[in-house]
C-alpha positions as CSV (number, residue, x, y, z in Angstrom):
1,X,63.1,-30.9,38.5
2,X,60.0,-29.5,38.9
3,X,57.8,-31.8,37.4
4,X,59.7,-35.0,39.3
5,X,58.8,-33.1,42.4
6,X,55.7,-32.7,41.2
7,X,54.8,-36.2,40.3
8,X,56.3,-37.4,43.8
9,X,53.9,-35.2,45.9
10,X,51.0,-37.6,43.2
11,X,53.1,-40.4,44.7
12,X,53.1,-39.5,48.1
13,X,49.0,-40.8,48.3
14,X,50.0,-43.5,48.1
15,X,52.3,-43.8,50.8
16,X,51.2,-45.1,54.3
17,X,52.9,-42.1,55.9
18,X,49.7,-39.8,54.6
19,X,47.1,-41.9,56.5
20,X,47.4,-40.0,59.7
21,X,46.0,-36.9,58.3
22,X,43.3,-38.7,55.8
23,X,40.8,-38.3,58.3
24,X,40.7,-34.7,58.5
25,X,40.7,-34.1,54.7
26,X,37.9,-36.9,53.8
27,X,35.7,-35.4,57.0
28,X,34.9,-32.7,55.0
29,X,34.2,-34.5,51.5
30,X,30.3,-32.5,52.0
31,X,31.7,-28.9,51.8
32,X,31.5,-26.6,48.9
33,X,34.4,-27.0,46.5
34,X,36.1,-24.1,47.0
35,X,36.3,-24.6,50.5
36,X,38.0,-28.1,49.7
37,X,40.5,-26.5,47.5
38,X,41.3,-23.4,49.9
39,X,42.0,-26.7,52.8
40,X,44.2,-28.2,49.7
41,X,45.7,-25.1,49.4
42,X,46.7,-24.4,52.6
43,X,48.1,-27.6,53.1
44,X,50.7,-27.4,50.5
45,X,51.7,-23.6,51.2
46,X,52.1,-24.8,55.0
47,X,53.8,-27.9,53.8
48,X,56.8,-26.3,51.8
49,X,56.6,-23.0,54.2
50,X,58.1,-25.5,57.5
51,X,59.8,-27.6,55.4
52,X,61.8,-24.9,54.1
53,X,62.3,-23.3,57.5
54,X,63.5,-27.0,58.5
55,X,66.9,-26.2,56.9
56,X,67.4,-23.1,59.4
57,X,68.6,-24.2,62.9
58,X,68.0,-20.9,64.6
59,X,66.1,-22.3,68.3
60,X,63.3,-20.2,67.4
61,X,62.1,-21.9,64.2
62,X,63.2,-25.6,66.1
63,X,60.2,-24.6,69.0
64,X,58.1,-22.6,66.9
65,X,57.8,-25.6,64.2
66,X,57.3,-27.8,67.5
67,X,54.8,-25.3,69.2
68,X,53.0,-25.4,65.6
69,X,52.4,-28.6,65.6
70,X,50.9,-28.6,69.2
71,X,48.4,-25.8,68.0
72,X,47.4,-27.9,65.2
73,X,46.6,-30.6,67.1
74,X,44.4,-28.3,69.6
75,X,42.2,-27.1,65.7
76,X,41.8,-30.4,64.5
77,X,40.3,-31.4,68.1
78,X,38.3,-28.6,67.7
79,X,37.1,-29.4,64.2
80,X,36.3,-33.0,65.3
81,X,34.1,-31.7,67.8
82,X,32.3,-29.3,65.5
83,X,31.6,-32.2,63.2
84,X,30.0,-34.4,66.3
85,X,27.9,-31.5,67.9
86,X,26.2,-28.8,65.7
87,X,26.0,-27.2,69.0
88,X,29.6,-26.9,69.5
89,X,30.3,-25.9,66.0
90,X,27.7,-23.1,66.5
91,X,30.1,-22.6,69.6
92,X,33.4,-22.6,68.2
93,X,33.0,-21.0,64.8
94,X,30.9,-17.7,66.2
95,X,34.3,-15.7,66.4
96,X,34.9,-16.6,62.7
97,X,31.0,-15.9,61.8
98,X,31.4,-12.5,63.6
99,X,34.1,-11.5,61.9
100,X,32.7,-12.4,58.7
101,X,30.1,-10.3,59.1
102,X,32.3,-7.3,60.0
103,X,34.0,-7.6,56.9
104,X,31.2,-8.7,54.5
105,X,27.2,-8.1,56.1
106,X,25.5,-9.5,52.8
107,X,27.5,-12.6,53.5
108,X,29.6,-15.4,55.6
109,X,31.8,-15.9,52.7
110,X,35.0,-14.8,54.7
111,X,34.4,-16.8,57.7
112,X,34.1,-20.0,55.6
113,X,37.1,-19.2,54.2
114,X,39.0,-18.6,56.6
115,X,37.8,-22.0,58.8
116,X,38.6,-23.8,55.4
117,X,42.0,-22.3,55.2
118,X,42.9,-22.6,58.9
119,X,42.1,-26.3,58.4
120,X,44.7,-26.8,55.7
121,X,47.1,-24.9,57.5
122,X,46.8,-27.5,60.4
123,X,47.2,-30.1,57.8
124,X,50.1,-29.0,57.0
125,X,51.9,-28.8,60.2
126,X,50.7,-32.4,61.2
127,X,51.6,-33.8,57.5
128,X,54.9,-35.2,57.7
129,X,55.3,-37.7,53.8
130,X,57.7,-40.8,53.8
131,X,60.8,-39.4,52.3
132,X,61.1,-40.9,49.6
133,X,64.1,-40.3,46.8
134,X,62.3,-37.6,45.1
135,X,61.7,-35.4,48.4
136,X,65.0,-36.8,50.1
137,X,67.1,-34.8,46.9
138,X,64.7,-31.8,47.4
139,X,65.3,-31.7,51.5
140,X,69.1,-32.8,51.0
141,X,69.8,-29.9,48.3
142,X,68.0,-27.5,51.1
143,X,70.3,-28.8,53.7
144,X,73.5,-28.3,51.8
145,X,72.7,-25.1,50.1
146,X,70.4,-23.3,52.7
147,X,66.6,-22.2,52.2
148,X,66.3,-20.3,49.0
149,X,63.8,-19.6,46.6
150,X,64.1,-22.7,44.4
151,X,64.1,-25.0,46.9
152,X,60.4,-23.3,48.1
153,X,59.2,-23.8,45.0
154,X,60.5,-27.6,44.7
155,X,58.5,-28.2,48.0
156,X,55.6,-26.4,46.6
157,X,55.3,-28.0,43.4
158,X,55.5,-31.6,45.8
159,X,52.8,-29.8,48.1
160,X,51.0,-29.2,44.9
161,X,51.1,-32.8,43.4
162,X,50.1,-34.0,46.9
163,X,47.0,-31.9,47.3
164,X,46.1,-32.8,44.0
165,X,46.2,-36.0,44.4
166,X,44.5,-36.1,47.9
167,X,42.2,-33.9,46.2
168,X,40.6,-36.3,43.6
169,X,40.2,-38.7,46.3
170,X,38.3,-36.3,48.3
171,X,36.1,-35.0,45.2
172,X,35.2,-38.6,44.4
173,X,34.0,-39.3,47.9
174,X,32.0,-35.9,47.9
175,X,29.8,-37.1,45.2
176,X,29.3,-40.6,46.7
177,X,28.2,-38.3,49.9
178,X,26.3,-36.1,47.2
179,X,24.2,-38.9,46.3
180,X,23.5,-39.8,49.7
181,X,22.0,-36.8,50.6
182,X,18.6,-37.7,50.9
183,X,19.2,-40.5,53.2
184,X,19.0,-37.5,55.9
185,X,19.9,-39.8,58.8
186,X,23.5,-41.3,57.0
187,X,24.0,-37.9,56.6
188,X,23.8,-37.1,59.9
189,X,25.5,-40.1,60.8
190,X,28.1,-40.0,58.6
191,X,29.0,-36.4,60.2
192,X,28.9,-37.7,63.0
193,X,31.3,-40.7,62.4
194,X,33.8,-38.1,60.3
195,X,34.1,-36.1,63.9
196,X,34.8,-38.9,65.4
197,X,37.7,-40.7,63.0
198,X,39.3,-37.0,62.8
199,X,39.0,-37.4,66.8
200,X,41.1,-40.2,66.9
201,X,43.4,-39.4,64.5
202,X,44.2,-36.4,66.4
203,X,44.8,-38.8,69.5
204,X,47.2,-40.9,67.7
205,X,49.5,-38.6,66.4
206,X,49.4,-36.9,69.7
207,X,50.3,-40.0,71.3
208,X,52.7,-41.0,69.1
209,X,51.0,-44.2,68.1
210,X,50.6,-43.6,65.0
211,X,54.5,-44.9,64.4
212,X,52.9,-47.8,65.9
213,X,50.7,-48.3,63.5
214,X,52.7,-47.8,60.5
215,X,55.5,-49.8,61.7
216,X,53.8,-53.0,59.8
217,X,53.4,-51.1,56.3
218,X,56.4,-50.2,54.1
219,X,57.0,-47.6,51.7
220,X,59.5,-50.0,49.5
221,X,57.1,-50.0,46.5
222,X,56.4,-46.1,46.6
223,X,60.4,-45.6,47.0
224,X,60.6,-47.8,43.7
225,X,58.2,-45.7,41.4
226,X,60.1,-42.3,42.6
227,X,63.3,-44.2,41.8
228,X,62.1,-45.0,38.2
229,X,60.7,-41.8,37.6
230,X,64.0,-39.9,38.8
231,X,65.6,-42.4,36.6
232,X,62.9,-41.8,33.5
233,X,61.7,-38.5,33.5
234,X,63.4,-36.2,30.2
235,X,65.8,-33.1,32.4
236,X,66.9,-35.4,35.4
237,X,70.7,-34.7,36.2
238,X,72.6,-37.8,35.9
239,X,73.9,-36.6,39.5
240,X,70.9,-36.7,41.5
241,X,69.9,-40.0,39.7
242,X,73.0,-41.7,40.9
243,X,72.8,-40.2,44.7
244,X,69.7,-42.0,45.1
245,X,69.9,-45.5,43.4
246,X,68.5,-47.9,46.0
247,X,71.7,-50.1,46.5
248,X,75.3,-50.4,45.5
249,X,76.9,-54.0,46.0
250,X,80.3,-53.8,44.8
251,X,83.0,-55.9,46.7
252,X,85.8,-52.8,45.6
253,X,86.4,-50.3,48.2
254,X,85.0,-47.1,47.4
255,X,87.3,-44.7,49.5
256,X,88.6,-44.7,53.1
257,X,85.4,-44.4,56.1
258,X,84.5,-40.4,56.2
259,X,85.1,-38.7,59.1
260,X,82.4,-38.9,62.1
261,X,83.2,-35.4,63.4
262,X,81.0,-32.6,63.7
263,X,78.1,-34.3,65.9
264,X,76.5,-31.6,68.2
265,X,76.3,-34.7,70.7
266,X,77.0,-37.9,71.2
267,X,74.1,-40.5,73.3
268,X,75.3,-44.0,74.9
269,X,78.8,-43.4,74.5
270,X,81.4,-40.8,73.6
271,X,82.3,-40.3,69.8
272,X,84.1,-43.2,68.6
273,X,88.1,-43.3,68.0
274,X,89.4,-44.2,65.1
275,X,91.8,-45.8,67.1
276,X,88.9,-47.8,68.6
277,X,87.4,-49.0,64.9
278,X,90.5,-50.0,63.8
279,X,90.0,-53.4,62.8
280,X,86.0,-53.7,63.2
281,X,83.3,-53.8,60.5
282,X,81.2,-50.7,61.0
283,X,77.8,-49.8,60.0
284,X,77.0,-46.5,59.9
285,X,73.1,-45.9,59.8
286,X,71.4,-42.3,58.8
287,X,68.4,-42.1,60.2
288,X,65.7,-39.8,62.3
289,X,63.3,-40.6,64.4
290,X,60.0,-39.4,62.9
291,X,60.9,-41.0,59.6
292,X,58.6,-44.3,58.6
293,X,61.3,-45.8,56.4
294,X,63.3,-45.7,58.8
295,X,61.6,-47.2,61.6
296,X,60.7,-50.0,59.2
297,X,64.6,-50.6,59.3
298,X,65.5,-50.0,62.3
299,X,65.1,-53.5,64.5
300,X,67.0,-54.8,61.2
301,X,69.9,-52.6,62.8
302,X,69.3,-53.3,66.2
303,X,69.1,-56.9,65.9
304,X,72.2,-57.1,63.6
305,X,74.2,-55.0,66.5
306,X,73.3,-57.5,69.0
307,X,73.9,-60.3,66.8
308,X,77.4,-59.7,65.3
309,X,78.6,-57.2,68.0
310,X,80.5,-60.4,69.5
311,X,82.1,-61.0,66.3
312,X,83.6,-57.1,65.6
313,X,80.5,-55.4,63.9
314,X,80.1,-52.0,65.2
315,X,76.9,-50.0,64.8
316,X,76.7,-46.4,65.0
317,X,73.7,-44.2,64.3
318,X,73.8,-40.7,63.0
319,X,70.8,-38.9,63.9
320,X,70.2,-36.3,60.8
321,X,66.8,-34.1,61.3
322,X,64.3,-34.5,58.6
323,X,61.7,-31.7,60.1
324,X,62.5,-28.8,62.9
325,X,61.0,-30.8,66.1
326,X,63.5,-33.0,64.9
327,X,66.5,-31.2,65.9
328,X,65.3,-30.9,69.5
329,X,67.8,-33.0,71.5
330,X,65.7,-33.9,74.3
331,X,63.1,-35.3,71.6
332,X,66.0,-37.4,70.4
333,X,67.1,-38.6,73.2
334,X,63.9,-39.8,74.6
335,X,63.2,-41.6,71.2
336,X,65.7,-43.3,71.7
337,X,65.4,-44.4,74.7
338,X,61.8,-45.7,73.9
339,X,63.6,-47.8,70.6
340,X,65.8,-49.3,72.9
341,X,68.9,-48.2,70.8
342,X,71.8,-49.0,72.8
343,X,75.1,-47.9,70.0
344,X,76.4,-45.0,70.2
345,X,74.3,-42.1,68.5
346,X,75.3,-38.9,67.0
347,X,73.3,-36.4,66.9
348,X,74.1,-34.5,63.6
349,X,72.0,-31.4,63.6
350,X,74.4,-29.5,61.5
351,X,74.5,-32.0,58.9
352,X,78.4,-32.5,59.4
353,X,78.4,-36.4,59.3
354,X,76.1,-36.1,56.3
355,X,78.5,-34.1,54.3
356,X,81.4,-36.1,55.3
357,X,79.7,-39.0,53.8
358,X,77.8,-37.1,50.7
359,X,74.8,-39.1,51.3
360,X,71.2,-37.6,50.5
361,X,68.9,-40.2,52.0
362,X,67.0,-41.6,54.8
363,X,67.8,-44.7,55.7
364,X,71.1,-45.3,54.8
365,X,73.5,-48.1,55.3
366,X,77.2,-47.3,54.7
367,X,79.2,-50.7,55.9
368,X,82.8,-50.1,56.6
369,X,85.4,-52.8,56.8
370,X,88.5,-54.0,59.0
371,X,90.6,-51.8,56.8
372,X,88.8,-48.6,56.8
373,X,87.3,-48.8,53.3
374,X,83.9,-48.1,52.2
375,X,82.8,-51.6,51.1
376,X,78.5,-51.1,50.7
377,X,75.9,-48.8,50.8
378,X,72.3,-49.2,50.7
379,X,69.4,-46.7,50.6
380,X,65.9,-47.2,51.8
381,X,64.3,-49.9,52.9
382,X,64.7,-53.5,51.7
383,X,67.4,-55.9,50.9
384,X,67.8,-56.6,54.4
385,X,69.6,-60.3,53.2
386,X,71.7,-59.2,51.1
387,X,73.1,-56.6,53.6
388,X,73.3,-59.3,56.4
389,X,75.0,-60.8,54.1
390,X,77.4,-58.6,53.5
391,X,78.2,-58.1,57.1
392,X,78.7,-61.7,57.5
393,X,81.4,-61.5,54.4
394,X,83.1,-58.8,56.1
395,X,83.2,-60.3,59.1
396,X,84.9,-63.4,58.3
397,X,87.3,-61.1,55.9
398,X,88.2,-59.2,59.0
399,X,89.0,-62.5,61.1
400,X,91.6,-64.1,57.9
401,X,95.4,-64.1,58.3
402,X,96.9,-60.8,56.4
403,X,98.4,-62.2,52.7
């Protein structure tokens, strides 16, 4: 399991999720290798140190994982500025240029370091992957079991594959900037111009438009690879492999609808009756806000509840937190708000609904018939089609005289 987490953090470059934070890794492409690495470093240790704290829903770790991100934001601003002013680098990095020479006077070594490595560490706090299948079972087993040891590591050995695989990129554009060197005015320019696309990135994922941006890309493909190699890879449990396949069309019912209880709130309306499903086709939708796949789905949903809402389809969303700012309620609620979701919306912080329905992915689709039984489940994006179609069948089902 270590190896497919592993080769999914190689994956996750290419993924459109990473391209908010390429800006600060590839800005400083001209630095000495070690202090590449230590930045790689540090953003994989940060990576799987939140990710595993995710799991714990103690209000401290929920603001201090928010908070950490808003301090982040404030070093990469800072580093952007640094790169557009020599001046204001001078400025900014004189504490960590004092203190280097406290600890070491022959050298500056330390300071370096530690810039390099704070660097990463923001990196790591702003760095939020598509969840794929491969990181979905890694997260999912930390939800269900609680943070341990081996689920660390899992998130470290993805942290790992990711870095390396960010790395190469940014070792291949350091020695294109290596042979540029004595153009002394690109150089300078090209500084410059790094400063100023780490600048903006820091605006756009402190604005939030950054889920603009990637709400036109898709991580279908991506999911696709991590499904074959979960499938393909010698040592994968035949378990996980079958918790993640990417759709499941059968017309047989697989079970009575799990129970929707355990929601620490419910927006737009009150938790729904069974008394008040009885007879309607319901989707159920996992989902979270900060997740790409997710908002690539989403107006799929939302246009399918206006659509067939007439005709007895009802759409609820559980809300299940990927990352810690995730469980903050007010966050939720103001997402979705600003999505314009108007069906009802559980808030599953304590992953009750998740259980209930064993699932281990974001999205998923679970569609429910008139009867109560489990009719088809999809995970991830894509297919959208065949699952309309599959609403439309159940639909007309519902509406047939009883044999």
């Amino acid at each position: 399991m270590y190896l497919i987490a592993f080769l999914g953090g190689l994956l996750t470059v290419l993924s459109p999720c990473i391209l908010p934070v390429v800006p600060f890794l590839f800005a400083g492409a001209n630095r000495r290798r070690s202090s590449i690495l230590l930045t790689l470093g540090g953003m994989a240790l940060t990576f799987a140190l939140i990710s595993s704290l995710a799991v714990v829903s103690s209000e401290w770790v929920i603001q201090a994982s928010n908070t950490g991100r808003q301090v982040a934001l404030l070093v990469m601003i800072a580093f952007a500025l640094a790169l557009i002013s020599a001046r204001i680098g001078d400025w900014l990095t004189r504490p960590l240029v004092l203190l280097g020479n406290r600890l070491d006077a022959d050298n500056r070594k330390t300071a370096g370091s530690t810039g390099s490595i704070l660097l990463g560490v923001a990196t790591g706090l702003l760095w939020a992957p598509c969840a794929g299948p491969i990181l979905g079972v890694i997260l999912t087993g930390a939800m269900l079991q609680g943070a341990n040891a081996h689920t660390s590591l899992l998130l470290l050995a993805y942290g790992a594959g990711s870095a390396l695989a960010l790395g190469t990129l940014i070792f291949a554009g350091r020695g294109l900037v290596n042979r540029l060197k004595p153009s002394i005015p690109f150089t300078g320019w090209f500084r410059r111009g790094a400063g100023v696309a780490v600048l903006a990135a820091a605006a756009v994922i402190a604005t939030g438009a950054d889920k603009t941006l990637l709400a036109g890309t898709s991580s279908e493909g991506v999911a696709s690879v991590e499904n074959s190699v979960l499938e393909n890879v010698p040592k994968v449990v035949d378990y996980l492999v079958s918790k993640v396949r990417a759709d499941s069309m059968q017309n047989d019912s697989k079970g009575a609808m799990p129970s929707l209880s355990g929601a620490v709130q419910w927006l737009n309306s009150p938790e729904p009756s069974a008394e008040s499903l009885r007879g309607k086709v319901v989707l159920v939708d996992f989902w979270t806000y900060d997740c790409i796949n997710c908002q690539h789905t989403l107006p799929y949903v939302k246009d399918w509840a206006q659509k067939y809402q007439k005709d007895g389809l009802v759409v609820i969303g559980v809300h299940t937190p990927e990352y810690g700012y995730e469980r903050i309620i007010d966050n939720v609620k103001a997402q979705v708000r600003k999505l314009g979701i108007t069906y009802p919306v559980a808030i599953d912080n304590d992953y009750a609904i998740w259980r209930h329905f064993d699932n281990q992915y974001w999205p998923a689709h679970y569609l429910i018939d008139a009867k109560g039984q489990v009719r088809y489940s999809h995970f991830g994006e894509g297919r959208y089609e065949a699952q309309e179609q599959m609403i439309r069948q159940l639909l007309e089902e519902a509406k047939a005289p009883a044999a």
